[in-house]
PyMOL Python script that loads the backbone (N, CA, C, O; Angstrom):
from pymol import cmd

cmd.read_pdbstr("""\
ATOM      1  N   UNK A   1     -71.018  18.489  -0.418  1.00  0.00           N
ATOM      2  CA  UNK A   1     -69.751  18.954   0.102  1.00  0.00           C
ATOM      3  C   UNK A   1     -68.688  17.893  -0.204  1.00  0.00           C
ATOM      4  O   UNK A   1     -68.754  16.702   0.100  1.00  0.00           O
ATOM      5  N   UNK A   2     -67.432  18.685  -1.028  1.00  0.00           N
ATOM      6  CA  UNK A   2     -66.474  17.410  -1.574  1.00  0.00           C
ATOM      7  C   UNK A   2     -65.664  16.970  -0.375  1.00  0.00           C
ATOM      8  O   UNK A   2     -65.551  17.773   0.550  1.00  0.00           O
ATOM      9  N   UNK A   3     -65.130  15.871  -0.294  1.00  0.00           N
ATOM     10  CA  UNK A   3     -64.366  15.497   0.977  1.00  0.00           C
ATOM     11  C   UNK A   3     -62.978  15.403   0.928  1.00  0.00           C
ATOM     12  O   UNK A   3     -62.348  14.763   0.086  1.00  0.00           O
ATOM     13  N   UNK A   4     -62.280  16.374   2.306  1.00  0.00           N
ATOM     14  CA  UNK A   4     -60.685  16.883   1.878  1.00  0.00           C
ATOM     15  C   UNK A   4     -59.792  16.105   2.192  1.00  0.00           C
ATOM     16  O   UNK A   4     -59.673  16.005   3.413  1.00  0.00           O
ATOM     17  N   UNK A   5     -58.992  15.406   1.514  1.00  0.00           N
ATOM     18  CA  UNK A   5     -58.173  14.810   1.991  1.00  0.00           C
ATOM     19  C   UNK A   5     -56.709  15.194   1.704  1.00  0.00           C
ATOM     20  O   UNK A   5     -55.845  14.497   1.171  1.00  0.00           O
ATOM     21  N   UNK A   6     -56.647  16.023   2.011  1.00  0.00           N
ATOM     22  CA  UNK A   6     -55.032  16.742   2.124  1.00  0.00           C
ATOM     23  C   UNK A   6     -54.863  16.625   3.448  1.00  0.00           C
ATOM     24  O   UNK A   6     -53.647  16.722   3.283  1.00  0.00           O
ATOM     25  N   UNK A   7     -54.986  16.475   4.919  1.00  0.00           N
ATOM     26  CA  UNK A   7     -54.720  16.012   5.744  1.00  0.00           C
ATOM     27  C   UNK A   7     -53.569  14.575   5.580  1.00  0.00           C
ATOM     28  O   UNK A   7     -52.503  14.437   6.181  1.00  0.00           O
ATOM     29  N   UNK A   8     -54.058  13.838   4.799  1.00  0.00           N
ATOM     30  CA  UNK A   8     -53.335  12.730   4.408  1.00  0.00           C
ATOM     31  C   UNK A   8     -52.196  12.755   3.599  1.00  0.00           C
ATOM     32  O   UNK A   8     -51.488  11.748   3.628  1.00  0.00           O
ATOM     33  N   UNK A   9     -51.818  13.827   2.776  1.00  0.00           N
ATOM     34  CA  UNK A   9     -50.912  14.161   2.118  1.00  0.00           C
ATOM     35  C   UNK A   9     -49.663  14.690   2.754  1.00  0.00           C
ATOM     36  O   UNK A   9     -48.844  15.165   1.967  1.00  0.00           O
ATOM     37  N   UNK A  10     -49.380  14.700   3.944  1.00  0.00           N
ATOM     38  CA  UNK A  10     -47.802  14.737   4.611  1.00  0.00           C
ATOM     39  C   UNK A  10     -48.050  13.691   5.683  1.00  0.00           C
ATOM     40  O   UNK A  10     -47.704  14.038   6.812  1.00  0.00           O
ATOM     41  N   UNK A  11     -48.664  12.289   5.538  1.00  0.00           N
ATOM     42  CA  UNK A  11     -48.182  11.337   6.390  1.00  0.00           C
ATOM     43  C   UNK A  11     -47.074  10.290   6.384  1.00  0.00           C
ATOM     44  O   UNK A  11     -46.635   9.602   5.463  1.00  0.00           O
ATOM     45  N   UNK A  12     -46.858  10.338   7.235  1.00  0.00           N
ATOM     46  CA  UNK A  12     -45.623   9.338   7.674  1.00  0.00           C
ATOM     47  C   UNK A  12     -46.096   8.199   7.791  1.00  0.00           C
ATOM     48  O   UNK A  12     -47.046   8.043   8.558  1.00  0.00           O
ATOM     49  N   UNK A  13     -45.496   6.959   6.974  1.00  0.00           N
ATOM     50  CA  UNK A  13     -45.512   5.421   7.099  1.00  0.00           C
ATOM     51  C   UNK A  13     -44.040   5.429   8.261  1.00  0.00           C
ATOM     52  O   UNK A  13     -43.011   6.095   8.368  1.00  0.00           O
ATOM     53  N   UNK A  14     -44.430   4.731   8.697  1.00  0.00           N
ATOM     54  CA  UNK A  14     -43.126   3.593   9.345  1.00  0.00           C
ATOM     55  C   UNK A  14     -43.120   2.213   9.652  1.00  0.00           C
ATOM     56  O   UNK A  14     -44.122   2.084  10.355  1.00  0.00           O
ATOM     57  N   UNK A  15     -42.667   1.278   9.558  1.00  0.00           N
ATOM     58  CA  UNK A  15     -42.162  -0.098   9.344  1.00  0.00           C
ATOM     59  C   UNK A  15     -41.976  -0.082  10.934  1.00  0.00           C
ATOM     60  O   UNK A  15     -42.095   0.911  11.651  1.00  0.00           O
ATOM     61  N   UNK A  16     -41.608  -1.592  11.405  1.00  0.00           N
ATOM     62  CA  UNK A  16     -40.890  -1.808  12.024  1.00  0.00           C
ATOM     63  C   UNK A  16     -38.974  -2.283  11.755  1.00  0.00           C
ATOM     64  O   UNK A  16     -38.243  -2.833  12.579  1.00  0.00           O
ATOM     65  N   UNK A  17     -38.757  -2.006  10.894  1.00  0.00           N
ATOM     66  CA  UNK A  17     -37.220  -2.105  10.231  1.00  0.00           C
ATOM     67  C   UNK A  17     -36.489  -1.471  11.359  1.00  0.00           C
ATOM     68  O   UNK A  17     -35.431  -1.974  11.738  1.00  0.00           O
ATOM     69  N   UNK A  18     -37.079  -0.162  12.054  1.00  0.00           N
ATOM     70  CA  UNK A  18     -35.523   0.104  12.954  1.00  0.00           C
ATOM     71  C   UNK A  18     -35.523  -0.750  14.016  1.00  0.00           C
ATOM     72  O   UNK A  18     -34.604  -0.397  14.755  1.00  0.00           O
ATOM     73  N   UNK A  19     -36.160  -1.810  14.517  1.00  0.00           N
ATOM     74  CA  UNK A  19     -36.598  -2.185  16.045  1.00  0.00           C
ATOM     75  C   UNK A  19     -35.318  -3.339  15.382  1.00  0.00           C
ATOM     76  O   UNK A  19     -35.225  -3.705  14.210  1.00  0.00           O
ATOM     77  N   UNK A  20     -34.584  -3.665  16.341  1.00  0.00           N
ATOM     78  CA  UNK A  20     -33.480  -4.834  15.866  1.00  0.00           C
ATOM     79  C   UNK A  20     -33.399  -6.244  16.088  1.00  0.00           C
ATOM     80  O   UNK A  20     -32.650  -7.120  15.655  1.00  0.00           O
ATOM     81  N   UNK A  21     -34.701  -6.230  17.149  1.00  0.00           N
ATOM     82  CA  UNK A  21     -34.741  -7.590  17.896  1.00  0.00           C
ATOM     83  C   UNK A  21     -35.968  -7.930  17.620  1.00  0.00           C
ATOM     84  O   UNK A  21     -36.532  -7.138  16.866  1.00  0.00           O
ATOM     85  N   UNK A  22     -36.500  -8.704  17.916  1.00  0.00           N
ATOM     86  CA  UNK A  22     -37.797  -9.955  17.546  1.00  0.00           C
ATOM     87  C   UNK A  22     -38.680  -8.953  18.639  1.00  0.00           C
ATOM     88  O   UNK A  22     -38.343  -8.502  19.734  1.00  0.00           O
ATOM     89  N   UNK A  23     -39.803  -8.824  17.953  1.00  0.00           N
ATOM     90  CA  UNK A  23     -41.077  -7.866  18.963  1.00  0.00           C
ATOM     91  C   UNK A  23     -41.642  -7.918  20.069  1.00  0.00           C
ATOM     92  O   UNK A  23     -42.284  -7.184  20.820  1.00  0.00           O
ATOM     93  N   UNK A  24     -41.044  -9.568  19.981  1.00  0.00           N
ATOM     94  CA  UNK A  24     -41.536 -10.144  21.241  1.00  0.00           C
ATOM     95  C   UNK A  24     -40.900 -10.673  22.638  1.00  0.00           C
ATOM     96  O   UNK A  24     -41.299 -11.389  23.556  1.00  0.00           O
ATOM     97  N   UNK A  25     -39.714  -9.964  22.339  1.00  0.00           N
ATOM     98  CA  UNK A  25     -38.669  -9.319  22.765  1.00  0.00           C
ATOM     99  C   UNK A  25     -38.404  -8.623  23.596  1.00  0.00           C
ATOM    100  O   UNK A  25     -37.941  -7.674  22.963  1.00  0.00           O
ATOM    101  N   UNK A  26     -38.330  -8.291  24.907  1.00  0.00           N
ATOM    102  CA  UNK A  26     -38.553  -6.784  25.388  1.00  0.00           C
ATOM    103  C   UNK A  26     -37.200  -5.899  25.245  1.00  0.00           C
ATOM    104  O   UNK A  26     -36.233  -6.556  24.859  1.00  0.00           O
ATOM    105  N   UNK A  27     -36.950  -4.445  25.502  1.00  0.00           N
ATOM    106  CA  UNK A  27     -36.013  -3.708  25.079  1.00  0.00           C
ATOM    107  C   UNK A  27     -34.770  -4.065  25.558  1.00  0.00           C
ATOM    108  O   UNK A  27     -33.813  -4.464  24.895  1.00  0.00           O
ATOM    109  N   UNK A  28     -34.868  -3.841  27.157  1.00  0.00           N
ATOM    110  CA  UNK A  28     -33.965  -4.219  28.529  1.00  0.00           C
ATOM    111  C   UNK A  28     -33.296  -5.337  28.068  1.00  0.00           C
ATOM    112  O   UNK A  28     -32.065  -5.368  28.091  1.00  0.00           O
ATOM    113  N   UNK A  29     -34.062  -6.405  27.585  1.00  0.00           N
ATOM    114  CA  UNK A  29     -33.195  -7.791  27.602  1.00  0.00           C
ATOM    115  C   UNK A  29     -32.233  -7.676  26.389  1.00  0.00           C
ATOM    116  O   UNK A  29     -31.250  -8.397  26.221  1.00  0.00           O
ATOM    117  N   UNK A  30     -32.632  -6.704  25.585  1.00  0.00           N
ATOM    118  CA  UNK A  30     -32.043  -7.100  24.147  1.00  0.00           C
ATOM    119  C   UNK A  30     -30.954  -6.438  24.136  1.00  0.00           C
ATOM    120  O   UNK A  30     -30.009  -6.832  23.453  1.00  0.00           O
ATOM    121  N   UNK A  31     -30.862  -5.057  25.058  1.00  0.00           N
ATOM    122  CA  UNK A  31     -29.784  -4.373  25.031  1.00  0.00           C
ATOM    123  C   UNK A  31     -29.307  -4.775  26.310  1.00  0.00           C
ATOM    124  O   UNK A  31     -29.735  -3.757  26.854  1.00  0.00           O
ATOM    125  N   UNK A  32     -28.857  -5.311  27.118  1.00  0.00           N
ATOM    126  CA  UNK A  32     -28.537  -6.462  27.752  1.00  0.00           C
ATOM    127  C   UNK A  32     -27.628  -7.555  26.902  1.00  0.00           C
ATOM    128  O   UNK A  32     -26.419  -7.788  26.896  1.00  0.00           O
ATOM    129  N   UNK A  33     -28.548  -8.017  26.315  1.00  0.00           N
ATOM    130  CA  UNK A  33     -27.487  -8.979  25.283  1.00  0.00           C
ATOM    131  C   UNK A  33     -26.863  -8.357  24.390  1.00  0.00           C
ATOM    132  O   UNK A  33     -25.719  -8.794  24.265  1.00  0.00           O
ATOM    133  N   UNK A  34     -27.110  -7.534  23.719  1.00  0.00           N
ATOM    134  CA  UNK A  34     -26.100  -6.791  22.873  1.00  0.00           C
ATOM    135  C   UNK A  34     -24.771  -6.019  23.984  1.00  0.00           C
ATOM    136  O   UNK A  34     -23.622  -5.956  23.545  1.00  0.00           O
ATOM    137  N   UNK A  35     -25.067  -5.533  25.258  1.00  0.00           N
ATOM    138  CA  UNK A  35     -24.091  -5.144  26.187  1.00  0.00           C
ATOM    139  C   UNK A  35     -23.326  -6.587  26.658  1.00  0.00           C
ATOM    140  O   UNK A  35     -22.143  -6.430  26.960  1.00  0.00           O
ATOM    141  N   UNK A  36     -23.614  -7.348  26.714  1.00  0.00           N
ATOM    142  CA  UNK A  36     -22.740  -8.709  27.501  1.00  0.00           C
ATOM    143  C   UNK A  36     -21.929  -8.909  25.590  1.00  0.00           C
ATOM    144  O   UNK A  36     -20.713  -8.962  25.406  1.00  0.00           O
ATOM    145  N   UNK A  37     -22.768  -8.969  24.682  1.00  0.00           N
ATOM    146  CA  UNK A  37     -21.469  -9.943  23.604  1.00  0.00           C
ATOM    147  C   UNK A  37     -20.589  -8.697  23.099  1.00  0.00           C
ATOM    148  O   UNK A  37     -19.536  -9.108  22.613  1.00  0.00           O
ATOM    149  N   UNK A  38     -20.749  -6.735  23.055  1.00  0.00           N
ATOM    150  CA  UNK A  38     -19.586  -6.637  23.068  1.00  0.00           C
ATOM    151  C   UNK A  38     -18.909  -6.593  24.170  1.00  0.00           C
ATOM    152  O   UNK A  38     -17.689  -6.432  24.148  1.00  0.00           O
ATOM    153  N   UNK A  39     -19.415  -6.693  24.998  1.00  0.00           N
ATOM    154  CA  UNK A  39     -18.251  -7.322  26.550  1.00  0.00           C
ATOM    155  C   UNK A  39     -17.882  -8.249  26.009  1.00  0.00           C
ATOM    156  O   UNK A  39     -16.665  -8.098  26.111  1.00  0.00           O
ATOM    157  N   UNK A  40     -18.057  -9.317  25.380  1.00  0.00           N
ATOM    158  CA  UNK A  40     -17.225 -10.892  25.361  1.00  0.00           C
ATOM    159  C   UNK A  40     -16.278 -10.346  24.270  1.00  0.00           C
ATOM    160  O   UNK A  40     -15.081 -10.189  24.511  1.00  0.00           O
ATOM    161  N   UNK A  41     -17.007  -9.959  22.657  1.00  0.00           N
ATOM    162  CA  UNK A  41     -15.716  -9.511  22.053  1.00  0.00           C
ATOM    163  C   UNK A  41     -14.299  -8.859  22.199  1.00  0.00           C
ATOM    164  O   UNK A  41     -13.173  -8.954  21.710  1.00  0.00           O
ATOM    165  N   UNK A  42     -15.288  -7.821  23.567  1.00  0.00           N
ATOM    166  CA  UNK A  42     -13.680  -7.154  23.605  1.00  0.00           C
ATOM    167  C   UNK A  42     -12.565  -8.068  24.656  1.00  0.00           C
ATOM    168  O   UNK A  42     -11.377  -7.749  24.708  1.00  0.00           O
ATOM    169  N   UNK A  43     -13.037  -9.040  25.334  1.00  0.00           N
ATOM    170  CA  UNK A  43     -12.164  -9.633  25.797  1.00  0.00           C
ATOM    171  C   UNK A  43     -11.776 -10.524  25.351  1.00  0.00           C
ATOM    172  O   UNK A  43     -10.873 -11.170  25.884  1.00  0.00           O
ATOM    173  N   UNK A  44     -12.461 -10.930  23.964  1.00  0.00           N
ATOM    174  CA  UNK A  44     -11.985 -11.865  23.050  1.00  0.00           C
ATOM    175  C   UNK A  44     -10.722 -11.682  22.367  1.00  0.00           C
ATOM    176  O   UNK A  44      -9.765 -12.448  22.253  1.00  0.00           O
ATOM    177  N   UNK A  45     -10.930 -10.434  21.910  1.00  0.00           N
ATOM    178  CA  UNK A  45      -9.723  -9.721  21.067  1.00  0.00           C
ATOM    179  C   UNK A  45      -8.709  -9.103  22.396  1.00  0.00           C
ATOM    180  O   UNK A  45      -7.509  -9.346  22.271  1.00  0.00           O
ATOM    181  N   UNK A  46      -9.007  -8.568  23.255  1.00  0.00           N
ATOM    182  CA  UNK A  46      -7.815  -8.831  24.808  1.00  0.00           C
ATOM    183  C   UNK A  46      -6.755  -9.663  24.629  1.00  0.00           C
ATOM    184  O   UNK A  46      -5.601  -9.272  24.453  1.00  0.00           O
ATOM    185  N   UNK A  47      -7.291 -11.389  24.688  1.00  0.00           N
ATOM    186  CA  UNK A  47      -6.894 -12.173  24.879  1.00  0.00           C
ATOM    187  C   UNK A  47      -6.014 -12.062  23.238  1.00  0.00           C
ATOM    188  O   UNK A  47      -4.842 -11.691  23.184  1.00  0.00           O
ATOM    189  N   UNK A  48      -6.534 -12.312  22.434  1.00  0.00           N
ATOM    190  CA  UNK A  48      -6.001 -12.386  20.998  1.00  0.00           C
ATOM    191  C   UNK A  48      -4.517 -11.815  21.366  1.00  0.00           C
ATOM    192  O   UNK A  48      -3.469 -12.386  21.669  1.00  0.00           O
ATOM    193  N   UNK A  49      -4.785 -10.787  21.248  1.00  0.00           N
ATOM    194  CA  UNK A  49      -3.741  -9.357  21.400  1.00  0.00           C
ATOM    195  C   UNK A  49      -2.667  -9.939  22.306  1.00  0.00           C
ATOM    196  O   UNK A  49      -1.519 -10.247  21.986  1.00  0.00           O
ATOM    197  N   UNK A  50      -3.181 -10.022  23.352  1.00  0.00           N
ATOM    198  CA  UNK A  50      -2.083 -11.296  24.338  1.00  0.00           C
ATOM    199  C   UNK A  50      -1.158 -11.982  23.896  1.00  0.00           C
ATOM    200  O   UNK A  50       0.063 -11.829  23.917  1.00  0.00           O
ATOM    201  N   UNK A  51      -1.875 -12.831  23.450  1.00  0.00           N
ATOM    202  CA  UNK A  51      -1.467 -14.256  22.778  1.00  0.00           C
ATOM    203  C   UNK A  51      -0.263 -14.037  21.647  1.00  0.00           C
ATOM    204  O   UNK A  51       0.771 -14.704  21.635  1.00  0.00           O
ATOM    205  N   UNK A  52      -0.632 -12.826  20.559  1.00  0.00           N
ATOM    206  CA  UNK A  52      -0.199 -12.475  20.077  1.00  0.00           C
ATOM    207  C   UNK A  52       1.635 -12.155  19.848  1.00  0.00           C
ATOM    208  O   UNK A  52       2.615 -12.431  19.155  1.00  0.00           O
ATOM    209  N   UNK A  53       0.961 -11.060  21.483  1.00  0.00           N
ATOM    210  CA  UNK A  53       2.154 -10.409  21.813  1.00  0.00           C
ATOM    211  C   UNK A  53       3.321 -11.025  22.555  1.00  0.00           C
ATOM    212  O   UNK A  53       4.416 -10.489  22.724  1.00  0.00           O
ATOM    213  N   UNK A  54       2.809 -12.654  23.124  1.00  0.00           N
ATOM    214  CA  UNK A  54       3.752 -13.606  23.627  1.00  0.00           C
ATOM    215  C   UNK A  54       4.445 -14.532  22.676  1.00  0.00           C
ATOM    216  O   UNK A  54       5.366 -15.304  22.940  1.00  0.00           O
ATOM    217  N   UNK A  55       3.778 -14.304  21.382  1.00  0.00           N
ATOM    218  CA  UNK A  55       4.245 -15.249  20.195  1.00  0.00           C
ATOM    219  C   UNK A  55       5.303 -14.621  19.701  1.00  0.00           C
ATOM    220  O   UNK A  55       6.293 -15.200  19.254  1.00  0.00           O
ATOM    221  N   UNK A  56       5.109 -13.102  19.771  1.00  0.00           N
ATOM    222  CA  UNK A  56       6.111 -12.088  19.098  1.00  0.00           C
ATOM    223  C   UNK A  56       7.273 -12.223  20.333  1.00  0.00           C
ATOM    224  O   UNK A  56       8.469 -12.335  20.064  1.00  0.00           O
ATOM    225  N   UNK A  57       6.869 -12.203  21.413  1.00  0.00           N
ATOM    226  CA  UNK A  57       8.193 -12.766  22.291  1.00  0.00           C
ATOM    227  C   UNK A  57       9.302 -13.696  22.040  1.00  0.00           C
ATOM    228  O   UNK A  57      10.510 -13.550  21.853  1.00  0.00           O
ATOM    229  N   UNK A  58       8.577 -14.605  22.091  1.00  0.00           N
ATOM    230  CA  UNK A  58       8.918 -16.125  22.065  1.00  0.00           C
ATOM    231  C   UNK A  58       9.473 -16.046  20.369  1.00  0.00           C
ATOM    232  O   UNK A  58      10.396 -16.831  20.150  1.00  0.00           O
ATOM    233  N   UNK A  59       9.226 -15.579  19.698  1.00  0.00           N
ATOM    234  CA  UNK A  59       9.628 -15.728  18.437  1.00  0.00           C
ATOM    235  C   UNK A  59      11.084 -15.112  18.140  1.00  0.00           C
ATOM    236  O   UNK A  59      11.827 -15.644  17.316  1.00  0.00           O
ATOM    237  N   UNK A  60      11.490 -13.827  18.938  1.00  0.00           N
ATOM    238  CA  UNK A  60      11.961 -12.844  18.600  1.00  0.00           C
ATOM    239  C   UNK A  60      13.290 -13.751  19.354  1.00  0.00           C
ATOM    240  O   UNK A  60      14.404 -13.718  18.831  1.00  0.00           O
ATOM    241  N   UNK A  61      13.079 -14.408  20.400  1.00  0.00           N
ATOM    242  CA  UNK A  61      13.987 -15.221  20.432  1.00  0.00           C
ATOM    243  C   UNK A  61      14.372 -16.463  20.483  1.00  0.00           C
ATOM    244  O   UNK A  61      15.351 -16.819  21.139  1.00  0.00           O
ATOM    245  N   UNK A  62      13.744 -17.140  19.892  1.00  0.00           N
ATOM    246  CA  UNK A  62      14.070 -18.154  18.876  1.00  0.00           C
ATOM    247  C   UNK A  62      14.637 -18.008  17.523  1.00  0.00           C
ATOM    248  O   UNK A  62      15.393 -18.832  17.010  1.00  0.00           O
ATOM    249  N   UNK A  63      14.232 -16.917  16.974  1.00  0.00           N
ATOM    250  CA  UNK A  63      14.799 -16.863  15.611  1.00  0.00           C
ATOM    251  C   UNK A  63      16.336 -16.942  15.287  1.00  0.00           C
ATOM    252  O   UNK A  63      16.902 -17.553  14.380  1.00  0.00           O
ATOM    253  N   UNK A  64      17.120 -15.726  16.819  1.00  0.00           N
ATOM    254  CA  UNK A  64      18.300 -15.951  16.721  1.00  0.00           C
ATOM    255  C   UNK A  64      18.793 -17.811  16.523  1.00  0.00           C
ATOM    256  O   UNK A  64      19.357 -18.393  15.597  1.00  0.00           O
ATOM    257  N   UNK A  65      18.390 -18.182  17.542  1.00  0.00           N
ATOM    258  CA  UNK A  65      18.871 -19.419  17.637  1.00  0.00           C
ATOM    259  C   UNK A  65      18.755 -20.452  16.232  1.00  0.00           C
ATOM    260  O   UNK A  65      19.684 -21.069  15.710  1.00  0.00           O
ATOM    261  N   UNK A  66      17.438 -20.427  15.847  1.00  0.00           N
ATOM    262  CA  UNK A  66      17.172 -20.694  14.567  1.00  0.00           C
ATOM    263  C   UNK A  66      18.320 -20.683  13.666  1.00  0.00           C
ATOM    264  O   UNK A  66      18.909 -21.705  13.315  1.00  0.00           O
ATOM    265  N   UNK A  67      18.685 -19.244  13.225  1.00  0.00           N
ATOM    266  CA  UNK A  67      19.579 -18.790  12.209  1.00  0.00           C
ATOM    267  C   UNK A  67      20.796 -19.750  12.768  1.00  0.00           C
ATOM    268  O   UNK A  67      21.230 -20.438  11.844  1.00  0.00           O
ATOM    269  N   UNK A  68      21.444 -19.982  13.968  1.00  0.00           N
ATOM    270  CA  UNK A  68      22.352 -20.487  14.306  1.00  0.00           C
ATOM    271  C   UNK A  68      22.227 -21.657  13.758  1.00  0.00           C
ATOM    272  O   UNK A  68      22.650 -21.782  12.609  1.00  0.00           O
ATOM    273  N   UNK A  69      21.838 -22.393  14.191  1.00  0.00           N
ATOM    274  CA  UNK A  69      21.588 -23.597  14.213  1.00  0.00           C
ATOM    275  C   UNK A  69      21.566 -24.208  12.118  1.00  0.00           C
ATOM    276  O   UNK A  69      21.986 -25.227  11.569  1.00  0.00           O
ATOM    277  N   UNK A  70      20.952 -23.115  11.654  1.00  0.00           N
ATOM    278  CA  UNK A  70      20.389 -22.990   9.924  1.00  0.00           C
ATOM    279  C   UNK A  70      22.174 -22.835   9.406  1.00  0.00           C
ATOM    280  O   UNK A  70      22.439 -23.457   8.377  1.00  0.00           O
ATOM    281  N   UNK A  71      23.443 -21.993  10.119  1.00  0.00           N
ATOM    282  CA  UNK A  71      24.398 -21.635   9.259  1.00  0.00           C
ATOM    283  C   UNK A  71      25.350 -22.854  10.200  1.00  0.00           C
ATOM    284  O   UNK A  71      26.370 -23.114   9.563  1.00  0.00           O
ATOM    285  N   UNK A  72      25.278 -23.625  11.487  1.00  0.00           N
ATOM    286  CA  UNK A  72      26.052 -24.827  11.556  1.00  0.00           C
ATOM    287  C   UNK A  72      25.622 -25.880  10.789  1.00  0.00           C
ATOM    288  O   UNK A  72      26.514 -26.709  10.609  1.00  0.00           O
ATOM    289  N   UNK A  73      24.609 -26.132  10.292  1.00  0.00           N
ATOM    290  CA  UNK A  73      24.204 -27.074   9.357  1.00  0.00           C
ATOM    291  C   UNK A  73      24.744 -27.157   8.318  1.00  0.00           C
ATOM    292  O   UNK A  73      25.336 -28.117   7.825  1.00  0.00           O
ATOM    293  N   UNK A  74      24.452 -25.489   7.678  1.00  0.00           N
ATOM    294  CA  UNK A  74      24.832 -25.464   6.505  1.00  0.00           C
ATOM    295  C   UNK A  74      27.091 -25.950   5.968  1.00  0.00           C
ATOM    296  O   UNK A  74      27.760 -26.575   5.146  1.00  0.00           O
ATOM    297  N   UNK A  75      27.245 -24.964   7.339  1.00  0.00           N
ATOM    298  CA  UNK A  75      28.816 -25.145   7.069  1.00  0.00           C
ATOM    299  C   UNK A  75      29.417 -26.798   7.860  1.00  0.00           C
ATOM    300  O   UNK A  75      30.590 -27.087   8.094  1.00  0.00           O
ATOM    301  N   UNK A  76      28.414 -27.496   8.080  1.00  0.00           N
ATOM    302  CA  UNK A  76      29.021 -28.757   8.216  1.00  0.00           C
ATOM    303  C   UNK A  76      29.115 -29.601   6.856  1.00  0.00           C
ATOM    304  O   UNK A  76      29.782 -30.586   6.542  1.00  0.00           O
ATOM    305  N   UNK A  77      28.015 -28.679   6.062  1.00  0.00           N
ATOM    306  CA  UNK A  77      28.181 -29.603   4.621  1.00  0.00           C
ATOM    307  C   UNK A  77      27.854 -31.138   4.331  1.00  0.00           C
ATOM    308  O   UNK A  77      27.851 -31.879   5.313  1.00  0.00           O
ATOM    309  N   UNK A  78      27.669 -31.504   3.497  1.00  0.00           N
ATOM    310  CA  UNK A  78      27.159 -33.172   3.286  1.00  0.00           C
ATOM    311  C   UNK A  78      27.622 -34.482   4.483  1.00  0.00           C
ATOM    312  O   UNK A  78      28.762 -34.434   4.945  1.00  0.00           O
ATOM    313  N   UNK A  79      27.151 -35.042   4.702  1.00  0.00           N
ATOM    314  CA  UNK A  79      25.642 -35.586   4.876  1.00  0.00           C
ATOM    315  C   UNK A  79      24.735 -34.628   5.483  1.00  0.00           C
ATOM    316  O   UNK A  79      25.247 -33.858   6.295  1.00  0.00           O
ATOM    317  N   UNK A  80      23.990 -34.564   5.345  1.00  0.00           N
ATOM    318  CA  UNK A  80      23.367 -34.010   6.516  1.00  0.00           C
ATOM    319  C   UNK A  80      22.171 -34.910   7.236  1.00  0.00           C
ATOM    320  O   UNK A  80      21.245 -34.501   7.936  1.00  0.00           O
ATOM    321  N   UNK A  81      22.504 -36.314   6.825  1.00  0.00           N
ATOM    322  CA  UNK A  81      21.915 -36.764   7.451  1.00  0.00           C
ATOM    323  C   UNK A  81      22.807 -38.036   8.280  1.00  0.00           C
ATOM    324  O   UNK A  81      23.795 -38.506   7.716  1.00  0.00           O
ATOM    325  N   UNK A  82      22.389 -38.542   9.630  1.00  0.00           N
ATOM    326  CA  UNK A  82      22.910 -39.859  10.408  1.00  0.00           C
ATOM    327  C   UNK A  82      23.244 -40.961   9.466  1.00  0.00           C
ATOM    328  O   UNK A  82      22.458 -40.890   8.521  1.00  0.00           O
ATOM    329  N   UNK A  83      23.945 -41.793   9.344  1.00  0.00           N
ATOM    330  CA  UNK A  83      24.012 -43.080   8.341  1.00  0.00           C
ATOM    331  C   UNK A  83      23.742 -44.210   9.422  1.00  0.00           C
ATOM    332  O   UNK A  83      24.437 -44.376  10.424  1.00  0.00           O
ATOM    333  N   UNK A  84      22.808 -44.842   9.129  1.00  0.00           N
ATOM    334  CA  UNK A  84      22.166 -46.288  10.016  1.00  0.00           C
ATOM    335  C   UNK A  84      23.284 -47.278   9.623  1.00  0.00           C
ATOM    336  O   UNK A  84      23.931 -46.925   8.637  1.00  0.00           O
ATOM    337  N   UNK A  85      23.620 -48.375  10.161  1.00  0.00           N
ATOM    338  CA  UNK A  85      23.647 -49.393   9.409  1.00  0.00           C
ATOM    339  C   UNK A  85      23.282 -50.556   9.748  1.00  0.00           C
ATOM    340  O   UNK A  85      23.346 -51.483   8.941  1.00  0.00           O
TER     341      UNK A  85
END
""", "prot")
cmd.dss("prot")
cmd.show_as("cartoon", "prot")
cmd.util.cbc("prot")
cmd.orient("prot")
């Protein structure tokens, strides 16, 4: 009697490739840590965004002053620098 092995002919291999964390690992902890660092990112980029948006403040008025300061210079004309002596 020949022996059938078509049973074996629609099996599935699988790897461990989808598991994302070290095996030795348990699940809870890993998605745990993956839940706390994008918690930290997003308050990383929070803060960014912040920071950002106080620079664009602070900038928006200074610049006037800037320009001022850039066209009395300019129309005071030579020296433009103190003379020591």
């Amino acid at each position: 009697m020949p022996l059938n092995y078509s049973k074996w002919d629609a099996l599935e291999l699988s790897d461990d490739s989808d598991i994302e964390g070290h095996p030795n690992v348990d699940k809870k902890s890993l998605i745990r840590l993956k839940q706390r660092t994008i918690h930290e990112q997003r308050e990383t980029r929070k803060h960014r965004i912040a920071q950002l948006q106080a620079d664009l403040a602070c900038n928006s008025i200074l610049e006037p002053r800037l320009q001022q300061i850039a066209k009395d210079v300019e129309a005071q004309g030579p020296p433009y620098f103190l003379a020591t002596g």
